[in-house]
C-alpha positions as CSV (number, residue, x, y, z in Angstrom):
1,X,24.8,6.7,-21.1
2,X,22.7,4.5,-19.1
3,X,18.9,3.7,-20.8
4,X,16.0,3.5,-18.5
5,X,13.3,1.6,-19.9
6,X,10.2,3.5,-18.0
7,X,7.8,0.3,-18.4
8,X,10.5,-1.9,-17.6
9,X,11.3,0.2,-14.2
10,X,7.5,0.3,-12.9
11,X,6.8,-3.7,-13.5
12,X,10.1,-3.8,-11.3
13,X,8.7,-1.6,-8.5
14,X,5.6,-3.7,-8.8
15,X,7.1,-7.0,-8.2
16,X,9.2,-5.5,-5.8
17,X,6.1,-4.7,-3.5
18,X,4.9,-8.1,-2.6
19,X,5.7,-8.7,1.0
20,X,5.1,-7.1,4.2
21,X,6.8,-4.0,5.2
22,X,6.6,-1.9,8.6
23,X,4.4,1.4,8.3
24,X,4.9,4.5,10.3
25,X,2.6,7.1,8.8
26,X,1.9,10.7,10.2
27,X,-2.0,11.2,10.2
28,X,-2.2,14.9,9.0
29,X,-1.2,16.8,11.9
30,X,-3.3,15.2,14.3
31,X,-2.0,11.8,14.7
32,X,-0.4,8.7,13.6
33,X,-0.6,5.2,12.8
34,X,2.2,2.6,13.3
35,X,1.9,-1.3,12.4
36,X,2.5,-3.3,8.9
37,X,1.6,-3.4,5.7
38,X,0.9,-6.0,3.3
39,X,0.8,-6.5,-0.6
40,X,-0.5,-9.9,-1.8
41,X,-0.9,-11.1,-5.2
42,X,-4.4,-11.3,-5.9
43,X,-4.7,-11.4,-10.1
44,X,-2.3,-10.9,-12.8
45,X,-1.3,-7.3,-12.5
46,X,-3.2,-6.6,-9.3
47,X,-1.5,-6.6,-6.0
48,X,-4.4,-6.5,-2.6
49,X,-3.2,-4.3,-0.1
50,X,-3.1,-4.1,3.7
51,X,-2.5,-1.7,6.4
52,X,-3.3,-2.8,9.8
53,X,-1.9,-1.0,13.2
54,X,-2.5,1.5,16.3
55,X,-3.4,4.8,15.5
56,X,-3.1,7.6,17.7
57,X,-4.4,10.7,17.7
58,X,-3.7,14.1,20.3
59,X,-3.5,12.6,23.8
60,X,-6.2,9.6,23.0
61,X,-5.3,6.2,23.8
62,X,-3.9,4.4,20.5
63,X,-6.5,2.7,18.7
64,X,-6.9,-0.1,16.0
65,X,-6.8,1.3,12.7
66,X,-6.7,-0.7,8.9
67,X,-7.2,0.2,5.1
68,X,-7.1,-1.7,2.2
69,X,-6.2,-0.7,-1.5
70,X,-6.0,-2.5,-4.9
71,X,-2.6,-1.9,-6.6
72,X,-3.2,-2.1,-10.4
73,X,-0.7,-1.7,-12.9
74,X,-1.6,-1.4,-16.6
75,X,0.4,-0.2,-19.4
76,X,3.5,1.4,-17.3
77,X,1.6,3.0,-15.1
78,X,0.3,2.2,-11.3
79,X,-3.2,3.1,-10.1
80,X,-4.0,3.0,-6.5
81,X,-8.1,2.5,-5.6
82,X,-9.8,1.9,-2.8
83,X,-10.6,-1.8,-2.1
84,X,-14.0,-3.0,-2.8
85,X,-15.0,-5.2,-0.2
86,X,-17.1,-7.5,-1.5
87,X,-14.3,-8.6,-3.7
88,X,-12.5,-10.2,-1.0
């Protein structure tokens, strides 16, 4: 029988985030965005995150769109907030 250590398995996944990755996300049923996405180290068990691309929404002309998140894991578990700008 195979253990799974559950702290073990989310410090993986958040190592394993770092990087930039392609995003394709549907914007409810409206629209979507297309572009990439970005997770940084930016202190010890925070990751700053980045999503920059065109959105498009109905028959509109695509647009720029972005967001930014802090990625926080503390004690097994990972909390998503929104970024406060005037940390950057």
């Amino acid at each position: 029988m195979l253990a799974i250590n559950h702290k073990s398995t989310m410090i993986q996944l958040f190592e394993h985030l770092r990087g930039v990755w392609k995003l394709q996300q549907h914007l409810g049923t409206q629209g979507y965005m297309q572009g990439m996405a970005r997770f940084q180290t930016w202190d010890t068990g925070v990751l700053y995150y980045q999503e920059q691309g065109m959105a498009t929404f109905g028959n509109s002309k695509a647009m720029p769109a972005y967001r930014t998140y802090a990625y926080v894991y503390d004690q097994g578990t990972i909390a998503v907030h929104f970024w406060d700008q005037e940390q950057k």
